[in-house]
PAMIFI-585291 format. One record per residue (C-alpha): residue in one letter; x, y, z. Coordinates in nm, 3 decimals, m for minus. Each point is the difference from the previous one (the first is absolute). Layout:
residues N
('A',(X,Y,Z))
...
end
This chain:
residues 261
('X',(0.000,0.000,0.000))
('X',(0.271,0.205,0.063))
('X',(0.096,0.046,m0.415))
('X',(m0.316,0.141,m0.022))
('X',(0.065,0.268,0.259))
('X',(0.336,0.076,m0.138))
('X',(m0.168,0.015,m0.354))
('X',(m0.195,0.254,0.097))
('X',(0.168,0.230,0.196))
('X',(0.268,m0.035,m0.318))
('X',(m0.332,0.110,m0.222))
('X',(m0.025,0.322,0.201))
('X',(0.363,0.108,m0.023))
('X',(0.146,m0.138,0.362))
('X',(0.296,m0.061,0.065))
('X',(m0.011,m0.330,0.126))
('X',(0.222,m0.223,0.263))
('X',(m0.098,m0.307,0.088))
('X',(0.161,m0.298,0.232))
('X',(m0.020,m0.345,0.113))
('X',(0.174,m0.332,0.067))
('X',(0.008,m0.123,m0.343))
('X',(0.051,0.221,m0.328))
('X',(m0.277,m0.006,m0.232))
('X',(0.099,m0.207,m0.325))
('X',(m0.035,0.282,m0.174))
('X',(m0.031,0.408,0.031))
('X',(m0.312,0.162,0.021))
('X',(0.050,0.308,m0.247))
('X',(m0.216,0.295,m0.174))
('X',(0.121,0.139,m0.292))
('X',(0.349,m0.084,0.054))
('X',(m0.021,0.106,0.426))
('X',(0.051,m0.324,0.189))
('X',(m0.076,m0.026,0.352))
('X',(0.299,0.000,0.245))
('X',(0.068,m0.375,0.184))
('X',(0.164,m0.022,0.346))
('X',(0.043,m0.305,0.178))
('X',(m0.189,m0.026,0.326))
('X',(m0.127,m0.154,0.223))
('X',(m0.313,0.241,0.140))
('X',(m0.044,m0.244,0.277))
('X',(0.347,0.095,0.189))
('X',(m0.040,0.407,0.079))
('X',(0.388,0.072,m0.023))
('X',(m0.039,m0.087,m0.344))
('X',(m0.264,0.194,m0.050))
('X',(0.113,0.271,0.154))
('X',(0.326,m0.030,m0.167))
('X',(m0.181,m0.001,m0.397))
('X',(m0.246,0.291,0.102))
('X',(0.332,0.240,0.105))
('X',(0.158,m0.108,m0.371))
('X',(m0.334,0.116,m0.160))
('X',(m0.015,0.313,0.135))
('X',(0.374,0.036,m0.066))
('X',(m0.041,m0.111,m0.377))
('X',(m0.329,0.213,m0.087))
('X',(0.027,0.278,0.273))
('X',(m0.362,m0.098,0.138))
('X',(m0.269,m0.257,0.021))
('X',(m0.395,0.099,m0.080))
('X',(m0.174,m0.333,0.057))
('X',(0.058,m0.342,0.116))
('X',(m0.201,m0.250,m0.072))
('X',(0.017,m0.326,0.226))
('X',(m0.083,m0.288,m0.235))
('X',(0.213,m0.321,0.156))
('X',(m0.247,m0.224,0.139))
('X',(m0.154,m0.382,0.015))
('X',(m0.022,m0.300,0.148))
('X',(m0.039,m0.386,m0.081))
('X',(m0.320,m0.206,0.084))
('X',(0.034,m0.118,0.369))
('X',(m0.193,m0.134,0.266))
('X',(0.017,0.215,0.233))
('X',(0.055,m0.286,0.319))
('X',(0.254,m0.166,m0.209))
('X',(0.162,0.290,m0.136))
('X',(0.375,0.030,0.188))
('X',(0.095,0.333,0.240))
('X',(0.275,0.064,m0.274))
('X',(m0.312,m0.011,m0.269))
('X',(m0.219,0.238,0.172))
('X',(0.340,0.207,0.099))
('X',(0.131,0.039,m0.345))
('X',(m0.399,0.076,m0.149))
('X',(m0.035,0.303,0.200))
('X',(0.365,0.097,m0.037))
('X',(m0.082,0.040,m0.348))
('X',(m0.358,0.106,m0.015))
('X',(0.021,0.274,0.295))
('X',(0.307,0.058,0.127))
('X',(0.188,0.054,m0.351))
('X',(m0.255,0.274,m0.046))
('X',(0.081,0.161,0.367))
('X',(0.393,0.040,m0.083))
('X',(m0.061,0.135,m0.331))
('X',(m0.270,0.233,0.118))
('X',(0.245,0.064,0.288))
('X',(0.311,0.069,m0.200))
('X',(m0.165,0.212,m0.266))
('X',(m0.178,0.250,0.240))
('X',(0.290,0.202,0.111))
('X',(0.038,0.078,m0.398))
('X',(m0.338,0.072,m0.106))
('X',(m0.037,0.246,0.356))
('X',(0.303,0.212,m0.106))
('X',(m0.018,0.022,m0.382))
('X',(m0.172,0.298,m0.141))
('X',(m0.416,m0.166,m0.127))
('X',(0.050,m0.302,0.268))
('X',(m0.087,m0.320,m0.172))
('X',(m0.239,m0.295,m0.007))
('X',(m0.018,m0.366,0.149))
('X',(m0.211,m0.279,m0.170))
('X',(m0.061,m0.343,0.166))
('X',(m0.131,m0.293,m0.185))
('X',(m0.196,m0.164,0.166))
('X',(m0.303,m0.269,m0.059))
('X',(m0.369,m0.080,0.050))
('X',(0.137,m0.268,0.258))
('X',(0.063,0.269,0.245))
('X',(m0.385,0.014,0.043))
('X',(m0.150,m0.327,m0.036))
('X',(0.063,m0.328,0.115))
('X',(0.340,m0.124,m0.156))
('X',(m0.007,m0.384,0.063))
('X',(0.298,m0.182,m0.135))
('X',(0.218,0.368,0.033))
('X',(m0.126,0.099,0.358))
('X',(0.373,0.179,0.025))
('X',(m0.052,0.170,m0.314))
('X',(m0.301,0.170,0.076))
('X',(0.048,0.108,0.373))
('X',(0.398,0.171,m0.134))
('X',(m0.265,0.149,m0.282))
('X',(m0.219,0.105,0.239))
('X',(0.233,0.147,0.185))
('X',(0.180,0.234,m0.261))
('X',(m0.344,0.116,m0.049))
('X',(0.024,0.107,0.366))
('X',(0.345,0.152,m0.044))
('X',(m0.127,0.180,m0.324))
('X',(m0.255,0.189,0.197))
('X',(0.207,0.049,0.287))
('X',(0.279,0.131,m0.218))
('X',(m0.218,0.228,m0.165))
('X',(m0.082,0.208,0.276))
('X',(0.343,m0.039,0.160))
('X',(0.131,0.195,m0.300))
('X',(m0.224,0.255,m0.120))
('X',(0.042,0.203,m0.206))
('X',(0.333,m0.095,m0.124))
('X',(m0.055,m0.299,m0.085))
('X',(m0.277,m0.220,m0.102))
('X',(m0.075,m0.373,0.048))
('X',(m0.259,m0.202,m0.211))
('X',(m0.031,m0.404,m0.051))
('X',(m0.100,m0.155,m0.294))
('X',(m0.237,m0.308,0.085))
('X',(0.000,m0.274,m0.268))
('X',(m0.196,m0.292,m0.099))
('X',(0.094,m0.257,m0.283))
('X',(0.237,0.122,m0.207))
('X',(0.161,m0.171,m0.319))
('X',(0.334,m0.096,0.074))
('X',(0.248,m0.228,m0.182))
('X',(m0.037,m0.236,0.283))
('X',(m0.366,0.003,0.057))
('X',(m0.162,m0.253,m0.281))
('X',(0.234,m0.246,0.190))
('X',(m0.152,0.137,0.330))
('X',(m0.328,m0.077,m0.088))
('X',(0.059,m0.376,m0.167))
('X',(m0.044,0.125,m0.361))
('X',(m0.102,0.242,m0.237))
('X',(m0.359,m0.130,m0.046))
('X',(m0.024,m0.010,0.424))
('X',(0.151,0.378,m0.043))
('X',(m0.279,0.100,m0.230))
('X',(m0.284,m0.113,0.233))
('X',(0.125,0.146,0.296))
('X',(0.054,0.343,m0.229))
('X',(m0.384,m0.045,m0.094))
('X',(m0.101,0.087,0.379))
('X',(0.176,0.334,0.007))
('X',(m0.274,0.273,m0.084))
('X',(0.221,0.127,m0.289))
('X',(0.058,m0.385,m0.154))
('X',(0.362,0.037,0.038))
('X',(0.355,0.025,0.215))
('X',(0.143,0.305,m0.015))
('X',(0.303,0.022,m0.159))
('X',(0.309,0.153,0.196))
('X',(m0.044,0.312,m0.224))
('X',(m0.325,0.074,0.166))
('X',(0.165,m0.038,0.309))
('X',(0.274,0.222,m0.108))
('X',(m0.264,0.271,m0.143))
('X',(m0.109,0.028,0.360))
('X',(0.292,0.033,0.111))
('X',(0.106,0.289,m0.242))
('X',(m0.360,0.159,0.071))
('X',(0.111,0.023,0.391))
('X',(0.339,0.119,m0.041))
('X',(m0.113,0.295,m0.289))
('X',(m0.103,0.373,0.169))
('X',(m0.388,m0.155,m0.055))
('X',(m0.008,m0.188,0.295))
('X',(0.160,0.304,0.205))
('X',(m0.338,0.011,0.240))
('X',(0.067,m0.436,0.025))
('X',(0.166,m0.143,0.286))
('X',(m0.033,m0.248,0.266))
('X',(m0.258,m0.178,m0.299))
('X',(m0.013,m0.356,m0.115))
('X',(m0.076,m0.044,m0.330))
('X',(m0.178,m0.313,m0.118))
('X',(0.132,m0.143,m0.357))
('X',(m0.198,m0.308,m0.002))
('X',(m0.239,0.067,m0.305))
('X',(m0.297,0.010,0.246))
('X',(0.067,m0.277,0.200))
('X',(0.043,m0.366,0.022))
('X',(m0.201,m0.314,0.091))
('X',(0.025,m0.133,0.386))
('X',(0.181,m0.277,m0.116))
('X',(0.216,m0.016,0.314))
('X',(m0.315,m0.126,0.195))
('X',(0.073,m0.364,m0.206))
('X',(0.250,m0.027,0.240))
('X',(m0.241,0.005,0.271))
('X',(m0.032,m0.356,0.193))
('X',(m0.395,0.047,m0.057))
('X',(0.046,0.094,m0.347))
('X',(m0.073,m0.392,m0.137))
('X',(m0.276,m0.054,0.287))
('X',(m0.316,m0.102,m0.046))
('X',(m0.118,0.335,0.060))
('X',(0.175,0.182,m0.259))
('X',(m0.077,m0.278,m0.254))
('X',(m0.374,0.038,0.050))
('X',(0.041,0.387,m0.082))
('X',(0.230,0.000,m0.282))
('X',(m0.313,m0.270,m0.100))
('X',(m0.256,0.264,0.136))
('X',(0.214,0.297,m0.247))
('X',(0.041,m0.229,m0.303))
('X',(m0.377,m0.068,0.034))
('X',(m0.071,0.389,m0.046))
('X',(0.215,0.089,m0.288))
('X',(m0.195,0.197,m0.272))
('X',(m0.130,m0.234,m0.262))
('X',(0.086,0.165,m0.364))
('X',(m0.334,0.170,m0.037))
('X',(0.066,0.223,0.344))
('X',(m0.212,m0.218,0.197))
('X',(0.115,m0.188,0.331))
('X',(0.050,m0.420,m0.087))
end
């Protein structure tokens, strides 16, 4: 999701630095402007700390930061190790603090102050079964993005970006195949995953002078919303019960001429 971000901000003439463990294969670039790769890991504050001072150094100030590392396996929660759960919200919430903490003392003294994005997800607000983790660290830079925002006003303002299903290189595999893909797409309002541009658009929307009067907001990008299908992994969700009302629904569908069956 990230190229999508990087895309865009590209599109509207940023100058772009970007960083993680692993280089991307290859360089995200707009008419001949490629973003900037540094090797770190966001997860140990030092480094952090250590890339955001060579930034600033390199482009003499920093505007917005946008806080995209982020996800988790699927885990059962009981079985999931310490180390598992430790290393989840490592990435998922406290990556986010030490950039948001490391970034601040630029943004406060530069001339305009600047603008922090978190990504976030629609797992910070409803039952995440499977990624229980996940969505609490999610859930919890939602709480720091608010927090933030009033912290530092005016200077600087703080948004999150809340996203549902999203087309990613990795997510046909995620969901068994590209037929299974295609039906869980169908339940989304709009009949589609976004695609990392739209998350990226959002982004770009945020960080521009028209969101001046925005902060402390979370922003849904989830095409209008998505199916419960978390409750399947509810230990009722095969009872009896539920069987006789998925019977009780599939009895009241409309018949083709508008009529109830």
């Amino acid at each position: 999701m990230g190229d999508g971000v990087v895309e865009m901000f590209l599109r509207a003439g940023a100058d772009v630095e970007i960083c993680g463990r692993t280089a991307p294969p290859t360089a995200r670039a707009v008419e001949g402007r490629p973003a900037r790769f540094s090797r770190v890991d966001v997860r140990d504050a030092e480094q952090v700390g250590r890339w955001i001072e060579e930034v600033t150094a390199r482009r003499g100030r920093i505007d917005i930061a946008v806080n995209n590392a982020g996800g988790a396996p699927f885990a059962d929660f009981a079985t999931a190790s310490p180390r598992f759960h430790r290393k989840v919200t490592e990435l998922n919430f406290l990556a986010p603090v030490f950039v948001c903490g490391a970034v601040f003392p630029v943004m406060d003294r530069q001339a305009g102050g600047g603008v922090v994005l978190n990504i976030t997800s629609v797992s910070a607000r409803r039952p995440s079964p499977g990624s229980a983790v996940y969505g609490a660290a999610k859930a919890a830079l939602e709480s720091l993005t608010r927090s933030l925002a009033v912290e530092w006003a005016p200077r600087v303002r703080v948004n999150a970006i809340s996203c549902g299903l999203v087309a990613t290189p990795g997510s046909t595999g995620h969901y068994g195949s590209a037929e299974q893909a295609a039906r869980i797409a169908a339940t989304i309002p709009r009949g589609v995953f976004a695609r990392p541009e739209d998350v990226g658009a959002a982004c770009v929307m945020l960080a521009s002078p028209l969101a001046a009067h925005i902060t402390g907001a979370v922003l849904n990008v989830d095409g209008g919303g998505e199916w419960p299908a978390f409750l399947q992994h509810s230990p009722n969700a095969r009872g009896p019960a539920v069987a006789g009302f998925d019977q009780t629904l599939a009895g009241r569908r409309p018949a083709p001429g508008g009529e109830d069956e």
